[in-house]
N, C-alpha and C positions, 0 to 999 in steps of 0.2 A: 282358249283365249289367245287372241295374238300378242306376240312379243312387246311387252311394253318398252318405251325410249327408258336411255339408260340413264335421262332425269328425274326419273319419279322410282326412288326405292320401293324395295317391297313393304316396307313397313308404310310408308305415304300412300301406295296403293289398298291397301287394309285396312288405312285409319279411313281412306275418300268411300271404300264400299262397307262401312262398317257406317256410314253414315245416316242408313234406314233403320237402323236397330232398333227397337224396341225402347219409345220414350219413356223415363222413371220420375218426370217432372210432374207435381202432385200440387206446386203452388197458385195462386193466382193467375187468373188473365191478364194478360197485359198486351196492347197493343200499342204500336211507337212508329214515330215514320223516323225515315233516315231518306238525306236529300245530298247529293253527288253531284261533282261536275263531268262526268263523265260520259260519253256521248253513247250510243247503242251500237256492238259489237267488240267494247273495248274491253283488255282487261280488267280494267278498275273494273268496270262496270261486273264481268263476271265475279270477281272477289265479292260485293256485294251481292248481289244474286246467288251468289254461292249461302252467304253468310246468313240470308231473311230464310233459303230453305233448309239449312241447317236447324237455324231457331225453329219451323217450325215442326222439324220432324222429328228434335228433340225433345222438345215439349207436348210432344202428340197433339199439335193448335192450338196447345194454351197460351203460347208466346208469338205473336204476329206483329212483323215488318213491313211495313209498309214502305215502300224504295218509292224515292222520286230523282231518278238520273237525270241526265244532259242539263243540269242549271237551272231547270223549270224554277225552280222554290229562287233562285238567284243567285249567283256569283259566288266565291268561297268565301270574299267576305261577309257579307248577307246571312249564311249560312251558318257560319262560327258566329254572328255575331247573336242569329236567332237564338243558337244550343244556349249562349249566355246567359239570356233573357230568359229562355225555360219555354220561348214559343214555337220553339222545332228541339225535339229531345234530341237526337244526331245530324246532327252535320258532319261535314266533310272538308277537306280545304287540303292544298298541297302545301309541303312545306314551307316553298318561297313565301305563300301567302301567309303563311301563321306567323311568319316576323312581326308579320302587321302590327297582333296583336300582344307579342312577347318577343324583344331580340333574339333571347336565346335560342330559337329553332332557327335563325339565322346560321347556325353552325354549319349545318349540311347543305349553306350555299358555299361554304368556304370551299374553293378549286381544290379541286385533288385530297379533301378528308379522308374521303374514303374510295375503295377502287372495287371492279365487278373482281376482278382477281380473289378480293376478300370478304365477298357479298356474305358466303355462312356466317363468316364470325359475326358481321356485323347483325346479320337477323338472330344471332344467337343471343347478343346482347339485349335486342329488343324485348326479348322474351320476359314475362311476370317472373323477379324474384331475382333476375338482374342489375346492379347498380344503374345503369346506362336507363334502364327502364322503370326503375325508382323514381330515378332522376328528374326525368320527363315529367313522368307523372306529377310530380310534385309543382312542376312548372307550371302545367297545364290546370292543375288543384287550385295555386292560387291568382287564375285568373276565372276560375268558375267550370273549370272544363273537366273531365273526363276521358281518356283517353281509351278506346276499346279496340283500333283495329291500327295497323300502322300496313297499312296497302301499299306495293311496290307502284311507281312513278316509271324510275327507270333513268339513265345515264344520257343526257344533253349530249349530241354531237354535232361539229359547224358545217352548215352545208352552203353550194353559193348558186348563185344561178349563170355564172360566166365562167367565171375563173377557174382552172385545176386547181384542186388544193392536193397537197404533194406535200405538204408540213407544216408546220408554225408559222414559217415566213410567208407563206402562201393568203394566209388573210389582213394583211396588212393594207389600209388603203380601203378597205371593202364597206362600204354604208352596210351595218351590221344591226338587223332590228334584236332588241334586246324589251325586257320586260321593265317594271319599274324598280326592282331590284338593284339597291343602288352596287352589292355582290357584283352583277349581272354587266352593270354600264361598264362598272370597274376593270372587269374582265375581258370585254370588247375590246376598250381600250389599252390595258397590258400589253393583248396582240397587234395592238396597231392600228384597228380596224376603228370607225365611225361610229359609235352607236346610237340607235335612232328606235328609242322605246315607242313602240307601238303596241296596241292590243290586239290579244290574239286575234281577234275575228276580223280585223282588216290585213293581216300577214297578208294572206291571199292574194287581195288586190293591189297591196303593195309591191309585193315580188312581180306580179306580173304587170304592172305600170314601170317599172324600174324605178322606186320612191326609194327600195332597199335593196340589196343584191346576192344578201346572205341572213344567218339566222342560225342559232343553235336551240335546239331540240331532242326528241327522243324521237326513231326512224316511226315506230309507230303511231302517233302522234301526228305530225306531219305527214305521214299517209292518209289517217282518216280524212285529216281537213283536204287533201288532194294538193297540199306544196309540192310535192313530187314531181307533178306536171307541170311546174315552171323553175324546178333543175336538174343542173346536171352534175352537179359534184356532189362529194362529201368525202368527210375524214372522221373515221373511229376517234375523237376526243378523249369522248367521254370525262370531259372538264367538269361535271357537274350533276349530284345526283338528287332525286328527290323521294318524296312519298306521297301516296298521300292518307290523312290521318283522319279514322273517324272521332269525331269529339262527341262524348254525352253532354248533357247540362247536368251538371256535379250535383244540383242536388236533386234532381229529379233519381241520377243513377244513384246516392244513397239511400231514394225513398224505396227502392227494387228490395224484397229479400234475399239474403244471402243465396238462395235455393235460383232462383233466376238471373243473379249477377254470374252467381258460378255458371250456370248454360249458358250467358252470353260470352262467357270467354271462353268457353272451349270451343262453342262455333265458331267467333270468332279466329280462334288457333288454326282450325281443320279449315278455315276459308280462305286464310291470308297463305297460307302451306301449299294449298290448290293453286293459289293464283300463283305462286311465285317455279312452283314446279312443272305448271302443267298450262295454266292460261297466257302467264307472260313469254314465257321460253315461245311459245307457237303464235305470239299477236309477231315479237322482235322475227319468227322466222321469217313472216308473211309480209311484212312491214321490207324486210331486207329484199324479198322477192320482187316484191311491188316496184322497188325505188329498181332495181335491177331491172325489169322488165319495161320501164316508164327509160330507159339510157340513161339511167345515174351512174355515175362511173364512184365506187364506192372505193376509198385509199384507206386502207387496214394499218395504223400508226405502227411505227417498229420504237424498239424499247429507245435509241437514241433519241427519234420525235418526239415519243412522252416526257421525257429528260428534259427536252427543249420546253414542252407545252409546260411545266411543271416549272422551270428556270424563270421562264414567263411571267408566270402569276404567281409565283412566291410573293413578290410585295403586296397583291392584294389579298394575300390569305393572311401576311404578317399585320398591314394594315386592321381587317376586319377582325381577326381574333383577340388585336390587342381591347377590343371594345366588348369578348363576351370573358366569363369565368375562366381560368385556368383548367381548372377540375371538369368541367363539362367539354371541352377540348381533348382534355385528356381520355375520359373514359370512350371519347368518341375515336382516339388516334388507337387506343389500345385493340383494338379491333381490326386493324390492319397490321397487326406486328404477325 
């Protein structure tokens, strides 16, 4: 076998081909769809593909996922809003979107919570039997939801379509499309920049009309949709990170026996591990390739610009956190110490 990269341990390797084993699942059929925004070739998209053939090979067929990617089923919030209702058993939805429906996942819009520097700790936390993952859960419990997979998103960085960007000072001025994330406006504006919320699916012809002239995002992400080819800067931010989260209908996953709740969480474990080891690490490689290849001229932040980016947006992290829990703040800063 050849030399595996030196992000997938051995034991990650063992648990991914250990994954054909011999299924011991004796309970019911159950079949369930799960519905994504995630387009085809992306990582989400493999995390879940990952995840429907893990269930099935663990349960020898007796447990079938039924995946509906790229939005088809409708928007994240569509989707959260089905799992509610009990007429889509999982949905999907990124963080920003779950504010929608509870502030408190508003937390992981706050600038600079958390950093790629401290990504284990923070996936350590997320883990079943964790407070940080208690926590959640409980959030999500009483608004009807279930929480089974917590899929990587990935770290926003500001890209322009004119301008070098060379530092913090560097976006200032800039017509800045931002989401509807009031986080998001907030943030634009900290840096100076204009923010002019638009939905994803006109980005495109926005930047190439010149209606915006910048944008922050995740590199792979922005290459799918092909922004790429209408810029030319960027700078490693990384102001902002996200997820995104599958939600069951809470009581549907209560109605599951123990014997099938437990095999959808350890698939789930072995898929979100996958992705975060193996599918995301090579989308961000391909993604950085791309924007390279397309004359993006990529500026790698040095620890003074972060300092600056970070001086920045302090009032809008002080602003928005003084609006969530102490304690949820907390468990969530604990993770970067």
């Amino acid at each position: 076998m050849k030399r595996i990269s030196g992000v997938v341990s051995s034991a990650v390797l063992a648990m991914l081909l250990s994954s054909h084993a011999a299924a011991e699942y004796q309970g019911p059929k159950v079949k369930f769809k799960l519905a994504h925004p995630a387009p085809p070739g992306s990582h989400i998209t493999a995390a879940y593909k990952k995840f429907a053939d893990l269930v099935k090979d663990k349960s020898d067929g007796r447990i079938r996922v039924q995946l509906f990617p790229g939005s088809i089923l409708g928007s994240d919030r569509v989707m959260i809003e089905g799992a509610q209702r009990g007429t889509l058993e999982v949905g999907v939805s990124s963080t920003p979107n779950l504010a929608s429906f509870t502030p408190l996942f508003q937390v992981f819009d706050l600038p600079y919570i958390t950093s790629p520097a401290k990504q284990e700790q923070l996936y350590k936390a997320l883990e079943k039997g964790q407070p940080l993952n208690a926590y959640l859960e409980k959030v999500a419990n009483d608004i009807g939801l279930q929480p089974i997979m917590y899929a990587e998103y990935g770290y926003r960085n500001f890209v322009s379509k004119e301008r070098p960007l060379t530092g913090p000072d560097a976006l200032s001025g800039l017509k800045m499309r931002t989401t509807d994330s009031p986080v998001d406006v907030a943030v634009a504006k900290a840096m100076g920049a204009n923010p002019a919320p638009i939905a994803w699916g006109e980005v495109y012809t926005a930047l190439q009309q010149g209606t915006i002239d910048a944008e922050g995002n995740t590199f792979d992400l922005m290459v799918g949709a092909k922004h790429h080819e209408n810029l030319k800067y960027a700078i490693t931010s990384a102001h902002n990170y996200g997820m995104q989260v599958a939600m069951a209908n809470k009581k549907w996953w209560d109605s599951l026996p123990e014997e099938a709740q437990t095999l959808l969480e350890e698939a789930s474990r072995e898929a979100v591990t996958y992705q975060r080891t193996v599918a995301y690490p090579a989308d961000q490689k391909k993604a950085r390739e791309s924007m390279l290849a397309a004359g993006v001229v990529i500026h790698e932040t040095s620890k003074e610009e972060m300092a600056k980016f970070k001086e920045l947006t302090q009032p809008v992290f002080d602003e928005f956190a003084a609006k969530l829990p102490e304690d949820l703040i907390q468990l969530v800063q604990e993770t970067q110490l």
